[in-house]
C-alpha positions as CSV (number, residue, x, y, z in Angstrom):
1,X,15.6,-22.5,-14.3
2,X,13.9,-18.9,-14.9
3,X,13.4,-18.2,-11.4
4,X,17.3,-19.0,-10.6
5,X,18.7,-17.0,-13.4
6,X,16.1,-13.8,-12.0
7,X,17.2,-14.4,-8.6
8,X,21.1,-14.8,-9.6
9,X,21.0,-12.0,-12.5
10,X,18.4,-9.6,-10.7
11,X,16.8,-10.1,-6.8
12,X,20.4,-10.9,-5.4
13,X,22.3,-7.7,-7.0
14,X,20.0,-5.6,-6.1
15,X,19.5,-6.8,-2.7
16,X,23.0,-6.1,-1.8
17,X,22.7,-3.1,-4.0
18,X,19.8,-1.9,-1.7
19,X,21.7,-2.9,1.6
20,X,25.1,-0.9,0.5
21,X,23.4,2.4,-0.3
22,X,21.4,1.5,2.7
23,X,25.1,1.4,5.1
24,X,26.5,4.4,2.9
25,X,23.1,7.0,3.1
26,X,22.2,5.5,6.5
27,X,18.0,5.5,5.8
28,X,16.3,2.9,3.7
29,X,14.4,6.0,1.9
30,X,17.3,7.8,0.7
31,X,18.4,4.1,-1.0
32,X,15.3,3.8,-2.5
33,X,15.5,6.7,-4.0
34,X,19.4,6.5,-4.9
35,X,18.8,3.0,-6.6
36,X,15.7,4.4,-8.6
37,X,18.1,7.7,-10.2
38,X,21.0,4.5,-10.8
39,X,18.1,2.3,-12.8
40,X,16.6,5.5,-14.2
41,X,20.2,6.7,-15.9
42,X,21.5,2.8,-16.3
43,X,18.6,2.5,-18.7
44,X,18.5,5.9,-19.9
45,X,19.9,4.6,-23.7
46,X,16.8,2.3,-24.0
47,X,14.4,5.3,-22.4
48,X,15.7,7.7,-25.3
49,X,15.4,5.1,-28.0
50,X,11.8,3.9,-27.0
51,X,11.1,7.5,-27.3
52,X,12.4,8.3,-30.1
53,X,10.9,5.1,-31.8
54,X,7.0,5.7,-30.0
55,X,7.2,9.2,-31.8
56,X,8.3,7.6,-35.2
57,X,5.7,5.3,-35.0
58,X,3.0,8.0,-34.2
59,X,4.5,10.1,-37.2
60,X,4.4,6.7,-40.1
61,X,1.0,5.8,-39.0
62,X,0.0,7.4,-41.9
63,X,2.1,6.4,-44.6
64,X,1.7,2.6,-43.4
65,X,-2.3,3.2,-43.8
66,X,-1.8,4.4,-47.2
67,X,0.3,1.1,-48.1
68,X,-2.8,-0.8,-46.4
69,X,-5.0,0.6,-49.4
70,X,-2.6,0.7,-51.5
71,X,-1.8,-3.0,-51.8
72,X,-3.7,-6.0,-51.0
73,X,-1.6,-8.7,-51.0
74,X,-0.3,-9.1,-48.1
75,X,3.2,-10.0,-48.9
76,X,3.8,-7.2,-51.1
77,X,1.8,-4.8,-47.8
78,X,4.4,-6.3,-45.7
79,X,7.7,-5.5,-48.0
80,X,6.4,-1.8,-48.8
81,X,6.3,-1.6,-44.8
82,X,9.6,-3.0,-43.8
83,X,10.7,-0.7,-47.0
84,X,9.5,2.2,-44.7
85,X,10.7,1.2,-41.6
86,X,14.1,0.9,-43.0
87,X,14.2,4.4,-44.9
88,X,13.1,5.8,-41.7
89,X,15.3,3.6,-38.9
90,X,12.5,2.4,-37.4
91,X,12.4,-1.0,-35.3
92,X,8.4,-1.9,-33.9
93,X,10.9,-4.0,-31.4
94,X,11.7,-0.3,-30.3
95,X,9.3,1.0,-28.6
96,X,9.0,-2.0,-26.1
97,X,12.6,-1.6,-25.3
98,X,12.8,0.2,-21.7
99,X,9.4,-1.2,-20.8
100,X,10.8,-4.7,-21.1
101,X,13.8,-3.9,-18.6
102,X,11.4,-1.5,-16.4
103,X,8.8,-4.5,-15.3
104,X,10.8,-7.2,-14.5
105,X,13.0,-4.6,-12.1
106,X,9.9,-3.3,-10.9
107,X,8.9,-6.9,-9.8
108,X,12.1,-7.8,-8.4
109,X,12.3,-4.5,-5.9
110,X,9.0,-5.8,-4.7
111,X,10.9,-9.4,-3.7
112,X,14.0,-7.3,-2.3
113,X,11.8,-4.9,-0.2
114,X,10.1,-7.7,0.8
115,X,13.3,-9.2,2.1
116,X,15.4,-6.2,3.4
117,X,12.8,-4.4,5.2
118,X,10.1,-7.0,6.3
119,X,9.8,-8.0,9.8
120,X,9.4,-11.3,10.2
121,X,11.8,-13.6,11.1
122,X,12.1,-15.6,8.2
123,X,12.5,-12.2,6.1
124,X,15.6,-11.5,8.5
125,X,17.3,-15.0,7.9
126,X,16.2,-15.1,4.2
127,X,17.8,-11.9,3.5
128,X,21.0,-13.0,5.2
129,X,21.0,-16.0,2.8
130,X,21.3,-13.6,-0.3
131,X,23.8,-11.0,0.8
132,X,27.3,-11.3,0.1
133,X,29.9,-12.4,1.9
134,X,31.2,-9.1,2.9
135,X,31.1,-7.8,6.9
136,X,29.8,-4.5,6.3
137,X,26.6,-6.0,4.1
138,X,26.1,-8.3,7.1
139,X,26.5,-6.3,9.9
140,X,23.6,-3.3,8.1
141,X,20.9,-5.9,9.1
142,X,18.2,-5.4,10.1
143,X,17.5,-2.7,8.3
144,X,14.8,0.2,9.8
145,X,12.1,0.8,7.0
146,X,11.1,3.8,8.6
147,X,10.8,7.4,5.8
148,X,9.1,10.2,6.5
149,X,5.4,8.7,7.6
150,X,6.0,5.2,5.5
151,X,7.2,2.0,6.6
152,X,8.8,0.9,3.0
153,X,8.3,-2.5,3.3
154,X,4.4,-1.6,4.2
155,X,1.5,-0.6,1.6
156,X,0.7,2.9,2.0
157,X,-3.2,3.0,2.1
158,X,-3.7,6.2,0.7
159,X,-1.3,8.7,-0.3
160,X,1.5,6.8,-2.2
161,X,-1.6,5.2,-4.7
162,X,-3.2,8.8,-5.1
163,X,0.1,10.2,-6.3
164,X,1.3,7.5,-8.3
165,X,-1.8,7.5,-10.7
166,X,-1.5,11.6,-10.4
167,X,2.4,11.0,-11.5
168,X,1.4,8.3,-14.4
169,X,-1.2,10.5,-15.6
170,X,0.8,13.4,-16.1
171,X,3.6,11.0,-17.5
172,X,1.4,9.6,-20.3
173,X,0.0,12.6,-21.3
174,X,3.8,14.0,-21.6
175,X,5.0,11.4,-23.7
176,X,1.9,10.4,-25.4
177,X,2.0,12.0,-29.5
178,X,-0.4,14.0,-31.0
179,X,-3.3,11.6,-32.2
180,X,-3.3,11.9,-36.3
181,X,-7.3,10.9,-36.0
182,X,-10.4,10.4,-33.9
183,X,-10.2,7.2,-33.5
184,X,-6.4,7.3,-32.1
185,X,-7.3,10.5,-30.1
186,X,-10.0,8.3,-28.0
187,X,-7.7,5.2,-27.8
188,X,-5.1,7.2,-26.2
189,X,-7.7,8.8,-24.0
190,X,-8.6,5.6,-23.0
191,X,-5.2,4.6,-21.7
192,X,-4.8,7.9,-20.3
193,X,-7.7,7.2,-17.8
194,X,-7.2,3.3,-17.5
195,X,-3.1,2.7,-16.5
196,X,-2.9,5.4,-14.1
197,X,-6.0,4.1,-12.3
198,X,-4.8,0.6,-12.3
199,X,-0.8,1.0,-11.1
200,X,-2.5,3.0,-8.4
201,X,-4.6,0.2,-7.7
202,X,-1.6,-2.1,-7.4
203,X,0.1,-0.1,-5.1
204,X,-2.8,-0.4,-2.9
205,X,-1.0,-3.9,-1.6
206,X,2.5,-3.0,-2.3
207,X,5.3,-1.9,-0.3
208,X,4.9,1.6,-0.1
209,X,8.7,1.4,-1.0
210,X,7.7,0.2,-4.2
211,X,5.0,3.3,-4.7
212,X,8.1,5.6,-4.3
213,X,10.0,3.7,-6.1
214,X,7.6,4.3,-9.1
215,X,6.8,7.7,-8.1
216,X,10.5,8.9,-8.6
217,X,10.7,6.7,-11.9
218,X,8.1,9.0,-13.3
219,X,8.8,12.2,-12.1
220,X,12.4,11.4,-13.8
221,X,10.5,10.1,-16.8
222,X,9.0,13.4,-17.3
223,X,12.4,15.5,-17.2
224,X,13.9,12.6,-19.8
225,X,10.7,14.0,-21.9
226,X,11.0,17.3,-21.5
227,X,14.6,17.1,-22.3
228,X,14.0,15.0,-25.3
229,X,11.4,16.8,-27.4
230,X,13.2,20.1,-27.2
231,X,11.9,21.9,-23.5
232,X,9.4,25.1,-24.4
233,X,6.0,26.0,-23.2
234,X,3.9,23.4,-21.1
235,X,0.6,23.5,-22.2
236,X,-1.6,22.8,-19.1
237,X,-5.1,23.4,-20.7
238,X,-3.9,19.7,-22.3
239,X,-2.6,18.3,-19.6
240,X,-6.2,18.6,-17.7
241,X,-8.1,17.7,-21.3
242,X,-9.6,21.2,-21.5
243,X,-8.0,21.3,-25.1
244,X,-6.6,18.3,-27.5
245,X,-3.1,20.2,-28.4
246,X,-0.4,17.9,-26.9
247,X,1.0,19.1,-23.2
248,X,5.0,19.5,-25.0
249,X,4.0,21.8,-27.8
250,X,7.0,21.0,-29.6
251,X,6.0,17.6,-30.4
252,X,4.3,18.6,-33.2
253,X,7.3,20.3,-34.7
254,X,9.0,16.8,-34.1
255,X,5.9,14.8,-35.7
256,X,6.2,16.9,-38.5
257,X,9.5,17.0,-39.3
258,X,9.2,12.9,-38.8
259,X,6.1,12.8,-41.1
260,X,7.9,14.8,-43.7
261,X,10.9,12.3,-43.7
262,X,8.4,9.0,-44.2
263,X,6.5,11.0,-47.0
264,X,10.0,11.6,-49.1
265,X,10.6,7.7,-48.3
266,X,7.1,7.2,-50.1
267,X,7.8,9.3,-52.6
268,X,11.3,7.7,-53.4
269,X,9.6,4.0,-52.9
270,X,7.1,4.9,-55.7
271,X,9.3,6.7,-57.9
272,X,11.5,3.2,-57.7
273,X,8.9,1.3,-58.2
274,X,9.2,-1.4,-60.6
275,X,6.0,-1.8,-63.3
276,X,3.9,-4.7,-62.7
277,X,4.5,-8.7,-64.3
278,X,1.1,-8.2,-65.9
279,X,1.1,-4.5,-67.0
280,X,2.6,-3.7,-71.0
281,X,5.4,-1.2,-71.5
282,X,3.7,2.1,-73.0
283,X,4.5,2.5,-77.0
284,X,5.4,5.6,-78.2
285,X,5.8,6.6,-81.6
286,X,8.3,5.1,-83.6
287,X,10.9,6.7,-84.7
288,X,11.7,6.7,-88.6
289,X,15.5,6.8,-89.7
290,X,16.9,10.2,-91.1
291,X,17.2,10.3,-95.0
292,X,20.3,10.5,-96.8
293,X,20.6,14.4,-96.3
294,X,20.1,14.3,-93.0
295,X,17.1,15.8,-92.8
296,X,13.8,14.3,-91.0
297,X,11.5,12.6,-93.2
298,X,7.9,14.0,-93.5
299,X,5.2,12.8,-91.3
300,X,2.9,10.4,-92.7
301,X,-0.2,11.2,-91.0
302,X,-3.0,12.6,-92.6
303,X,-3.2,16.2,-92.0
304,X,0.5,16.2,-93.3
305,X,-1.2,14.5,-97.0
306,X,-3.4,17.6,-97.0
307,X,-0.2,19.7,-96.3
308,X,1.1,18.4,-99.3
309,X,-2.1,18.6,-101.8
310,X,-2.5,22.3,-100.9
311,X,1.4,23.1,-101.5
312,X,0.9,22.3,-105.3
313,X,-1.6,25.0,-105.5
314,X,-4.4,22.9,-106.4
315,X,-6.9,21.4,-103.9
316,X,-7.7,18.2,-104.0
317,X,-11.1,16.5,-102.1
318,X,-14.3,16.0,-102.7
319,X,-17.1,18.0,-104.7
């Protein structure tokens, strides 16, 4: 049932999708890189958001670490947090948003370069199969896989994996926020070194199609970035790890600004606040009626019975 619904919903459309720019730019490369600028910019309102949201989440890391102090129960720690998230528009579903559209078409270009450009036989027939029924679809095949010094429906044994963890790299470390601690800093590190390393190992035994196809993803990635946290100075000390300021200097204007919003949420939260089921209501002192003249009526403390001894002239106390 899932397979048919990814192959109707998915491989099919962009099978034929792949052929047609294939007939109208007359080289498989050029449609590979066509259909990545058409998924880039189809998904460019989930990009923006999982941007925007990854950012947020960086910037109310630490208000929602204060909440973990501050209360215990976990109930309560959750409502104070979705409190948060609320004041501030932000959904944890978010930042997973173009991420969960980007893999599955990542997976299903392997499937249609597969088909459109592989060789054998039963790639040719089963390619056929999926087209539609149009004459100008039918007549493109078979297609040449031939770009440059690829053969898309190939792996590339060398230069597409060397450039596509050199691409994901610099990607990360654009889009990745300033850490707010040590511990954060070395996690993000971490990732820095480990994905790049691994898609590149992935693309060791993938159509080099594929590589390009990710290749071009990023490098568009990184304008969308760029764009998006407000352009200025590249700071490339970061981007090779000689210094821990972030590579798009202006994202610490942007983390601030975002920090400063979640603490005024706190502050609002707290000042809302309701007092505990346990705690008492403070007393203060109580307030005695006016006298018939309106005027106050005299303390009855102590120091004002001494007031009173000493205005009669005579003093009262012990001997």
């Amino acid at each position: 049932m899932v397979g048919d619904f990814f192959n109707q919903f998915l491989i099919n459309p962009l099978t034929n999708l792949f052929v047609l720019l294939t007939v109208v730019l007359g080289n498989g490369g050029l449609a590979v890189i066509a259909l990545t600028v058409i998924i880039r910019f189809g998904t460019w309102p989930l990009q923006l958001k999982q941007m925007r949201m990854t950012r947020m989440m960086a910037a109310i890391s630490p208000r929602v670490q204060e909440i973990n102090k501050k209360f215990r129960d976990p109930r309560r720690r959750s409502e104070e947090q979705m409190k948060l998230y609320r004041e501030m528009g932000f959904n944890p579903l978010g930042c997973f948003g173009s991420a969960m559209i980007q893999f599955p078409i990542f997976f299903a270009l392997y499937s249609v370069l597969r088909l459109a450009l592989g060789e054998a036989p039963e790639a040719t027939l089963e390619l056929s199969k999926r087209l539609y029924d149009w004459d100008y679809l039918k007549r493109a095949i078979p297609i040449d896989g031939a770009f440059l010094w690829l053969h898309l429906g190939k792996p590339d044994p060398f230069v597409i994996p060397v450039v596509v963890a050199l691409s994901t790299y610099i990607y990360q470390k654009m889009s990745s926020a300033p850490p707010t601690d040590e511990k954060q800093a070395a996690q993000m590190n971490m990732m820095n070194m480990l994905m790049p390393l691994m898609f590149g190992w992935f693309t060791l035994t993938l159509p080099s199609g594929v590589g390009l196809y990710y290749v071009l993803s990023n490098l568009i990635g990184m304008v969308m970035q760029y764009v998006y946290v407000g352009g200025g100075a590249f700071n490339w000390r970061g981007l090779l790890g000689l210094n821990k300021e972030p590579v798009l200097p202006k994202a610490l204007e942007q983390r601030q600004s975002q920090m400063d919003a979640a603490r005024r949420a706190m502050s609002n939260n707290d000042d809302e606040e309701p007092p505990s089921a346990g705690s008492r209501p403070r007393k203060g002192p109580k307030s005695q009626p006016p006298s018939e003249n309106g005027a106050s009526p005299e303390p009855s403390s102590a120091s004002a019975k001494r007031r009173r001894r000493y205005a009669s002239g005579r003093r009262r106390g012990r001997r």
